[in-house]
N, C-alpha and C positions, 0 to 999 in steps of 0.2 A: 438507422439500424440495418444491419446487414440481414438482407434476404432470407440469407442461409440458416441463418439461426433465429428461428422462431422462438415465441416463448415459450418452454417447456409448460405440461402440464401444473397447474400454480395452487399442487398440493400439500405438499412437503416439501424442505429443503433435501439439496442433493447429497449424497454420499460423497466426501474426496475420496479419491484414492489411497489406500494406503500409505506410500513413498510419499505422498504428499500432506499428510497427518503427522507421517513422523518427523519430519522435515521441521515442521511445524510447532511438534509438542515439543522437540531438540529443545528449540530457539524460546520456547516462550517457556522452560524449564531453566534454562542456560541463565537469560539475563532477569529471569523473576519479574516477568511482563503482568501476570494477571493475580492478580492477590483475592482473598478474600474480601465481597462487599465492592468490587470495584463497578462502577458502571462507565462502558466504554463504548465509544462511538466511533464506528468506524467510518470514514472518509470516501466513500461509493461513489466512483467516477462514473463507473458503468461498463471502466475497461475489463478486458479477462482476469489482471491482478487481481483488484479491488472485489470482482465476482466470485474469484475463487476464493479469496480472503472470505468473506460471506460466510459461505456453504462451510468452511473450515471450522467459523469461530460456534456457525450453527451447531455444529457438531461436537465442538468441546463444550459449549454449554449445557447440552442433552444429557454427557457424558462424566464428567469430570468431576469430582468429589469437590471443588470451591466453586460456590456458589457465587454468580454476577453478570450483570446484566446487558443486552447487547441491544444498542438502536444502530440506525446510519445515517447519515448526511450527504445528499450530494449539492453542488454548487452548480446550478445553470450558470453560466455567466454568458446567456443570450446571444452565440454565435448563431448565421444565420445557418453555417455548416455542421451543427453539433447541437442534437435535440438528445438530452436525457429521461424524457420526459413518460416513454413509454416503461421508465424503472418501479415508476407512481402505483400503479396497479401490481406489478409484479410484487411490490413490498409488500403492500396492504395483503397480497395471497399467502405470503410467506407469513404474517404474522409479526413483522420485525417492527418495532417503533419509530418512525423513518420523519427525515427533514426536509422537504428538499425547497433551496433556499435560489430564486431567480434574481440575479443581481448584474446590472447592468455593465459587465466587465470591458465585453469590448468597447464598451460606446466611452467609459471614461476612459480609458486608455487613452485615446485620442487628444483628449483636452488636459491630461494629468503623467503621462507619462512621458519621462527625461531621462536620456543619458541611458538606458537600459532595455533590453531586448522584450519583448512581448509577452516569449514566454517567463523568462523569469520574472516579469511585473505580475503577471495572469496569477500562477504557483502562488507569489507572497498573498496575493487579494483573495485568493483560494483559499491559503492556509489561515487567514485572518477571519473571515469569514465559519472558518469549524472552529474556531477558539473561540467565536462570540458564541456561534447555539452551544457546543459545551458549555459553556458556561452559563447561559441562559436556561441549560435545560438541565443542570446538576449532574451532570456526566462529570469524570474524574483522570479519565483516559482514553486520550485519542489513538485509535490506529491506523494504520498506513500504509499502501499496499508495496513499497516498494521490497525485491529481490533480491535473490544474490547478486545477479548480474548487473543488478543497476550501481550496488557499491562497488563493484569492481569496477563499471566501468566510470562511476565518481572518483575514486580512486587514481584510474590513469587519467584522469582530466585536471586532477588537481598537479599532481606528479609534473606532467607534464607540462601545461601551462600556466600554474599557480607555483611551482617551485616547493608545493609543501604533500606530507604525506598526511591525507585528512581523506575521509568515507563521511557517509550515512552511519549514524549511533542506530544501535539495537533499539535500545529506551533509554531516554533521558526523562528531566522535571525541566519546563519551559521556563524563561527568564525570569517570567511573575513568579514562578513555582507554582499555581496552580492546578496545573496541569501535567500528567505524565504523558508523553509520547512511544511508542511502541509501533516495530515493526514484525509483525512474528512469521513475515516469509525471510529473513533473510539466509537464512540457508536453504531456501527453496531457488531454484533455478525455472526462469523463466519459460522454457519446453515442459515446464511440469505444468505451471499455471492452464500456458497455451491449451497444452492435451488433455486438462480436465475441462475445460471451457468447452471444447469442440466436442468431446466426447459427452457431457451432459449439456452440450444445445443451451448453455447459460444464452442470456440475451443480452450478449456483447454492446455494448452503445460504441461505434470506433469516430474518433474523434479526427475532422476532414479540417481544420482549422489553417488555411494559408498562411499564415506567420510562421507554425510550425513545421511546415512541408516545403517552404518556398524557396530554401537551399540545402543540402546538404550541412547538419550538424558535428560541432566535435562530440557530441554522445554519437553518433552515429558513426565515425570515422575511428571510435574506441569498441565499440560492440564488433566493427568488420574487421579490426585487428585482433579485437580480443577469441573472436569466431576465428580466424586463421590459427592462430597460434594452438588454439586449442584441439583443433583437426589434428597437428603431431604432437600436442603434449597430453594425452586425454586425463590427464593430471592436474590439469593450470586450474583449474576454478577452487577445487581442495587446498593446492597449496596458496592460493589468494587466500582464500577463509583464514587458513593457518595465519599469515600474513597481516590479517586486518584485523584479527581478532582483539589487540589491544588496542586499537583504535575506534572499534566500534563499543569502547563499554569507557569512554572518556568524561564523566558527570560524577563522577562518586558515589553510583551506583553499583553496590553490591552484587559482584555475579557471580556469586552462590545462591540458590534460592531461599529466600527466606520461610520459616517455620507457616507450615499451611499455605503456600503458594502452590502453585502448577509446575510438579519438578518433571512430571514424564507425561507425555501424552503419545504413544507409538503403536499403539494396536488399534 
């Protein structure tokens, strides 16, 4: 865990920011993420996303005239570089219903992984992994800390080296149908996440994993493009959204909200 950020007093959840609330209620109005009766788990890495996700849903739950329930999950997968471990205590302060599941990721990796990069095996073992405790633990919806930025920069990765134009979905229902998936930062921009994290001292877990750092990535080579561009167009990320928009609501999911869902959440 980084120095710098200690654990905040572990009395109350934090306040978001405003701009960062609305962002938020947009999106989980927009694609009809959280309905009445839903119990949802969110996926707690321990990065800034995931933390500010947290404190977000904390606060629509406090708030919001639909009633439903919020626990988290996070996934050790026992890197010697990457302990989440001091999240345990923080949960339990906050009151939140939490999982946190130690599973041997790097060590099979080794003996089980073919044809495919580290991180993308890590992600699937991850996401397998929150689909068994939802499921074990009668949750109904998972959420996911990913941004705007990250579908855009999914976006120019597909674009570009995949030939097709495909993002990150808002919310879809998983293949079993089981399960609904929900991201409700994704008109939230990463500089927002960031500067709530740093400004309420969350207790960032930053993940030092060599597989992940040990070259330069094409996410990385699409964020310092998509960062350039945006210095002269200070328009690009807007007209992205515009852009993605029918692609991020591709399941047959209804994006109007439906009757007694979460249509505004912005003050």
């Amino acid at each position: 865990m980084n120095p710098d950020t200690e654990l905040p007093p572990p009395s109350q959840p934090v306040k978001p920011p405003r701009t960062l609330l609305s962002a938020c209620g947009r999106a989980i109005g927009d694609f009809a993420m959280i309905r009445p009766g839903d119990r949802v788990l969110l996926g707690l890495s321990g990065g800034k996303d995931s933390l500010a996700l947290l404190h977000v849903l904390l606060d629509l739950k406090s708030r919001a005239p639909v009633h439903f329930e919020l626990g988290a999950c996070t996934v050790d997968p026992q890197s010697p570089d990457f302990d989440p471990s001091p999240l345990i205590p923080y949960m339990a302060a906050l009151g939140v219903p939490y999982h946190f599941e130690r599973q041997p990721i790097v060590e099979t990796a080794r003996t089980h992984m073919s044809g495919d990069s580290f991180c993308a095996w890590c992600s699937r073992m991850r996401r397998g992994i929150l689909y068994r405790v939802a499921r074990e633990q009668g949750y109904t919806v998972l959420a996911l800390a990913q941004h705007l930025d990250d579908l855009a920069e999914t976006l120019m990765m597909s674009m570009f080296f995949g030939g097709k134009l495909r993002t990150m979905q808002a919310h879809y229902t998983n293949d079993a149908g089981d399960l609904r998936i929900i991201r409700p930062l994704v008109y939230a921009r990463e500089r927002q996440t960031a500067s709530f994290a740093r400004a309420a001292r969350l207790p960032v877990i930053h993940e030092n994993c060599p597989a992940c750092f040990a070259q330069p990535t094409q996410r990385q080579a699409m964020k310092e493009l998509l960062d350039a561009q945006e210095k002269q167009h200070p328009q690009l990320f807007a007209n992205l959204l515009s852009a993605m928009r029918p692609l991020m609501n591709r399941h047959g999911l209804d994006s109007a909200p439906a009757p007694g869902d979460v249509q505004r959440y912005s003050t």
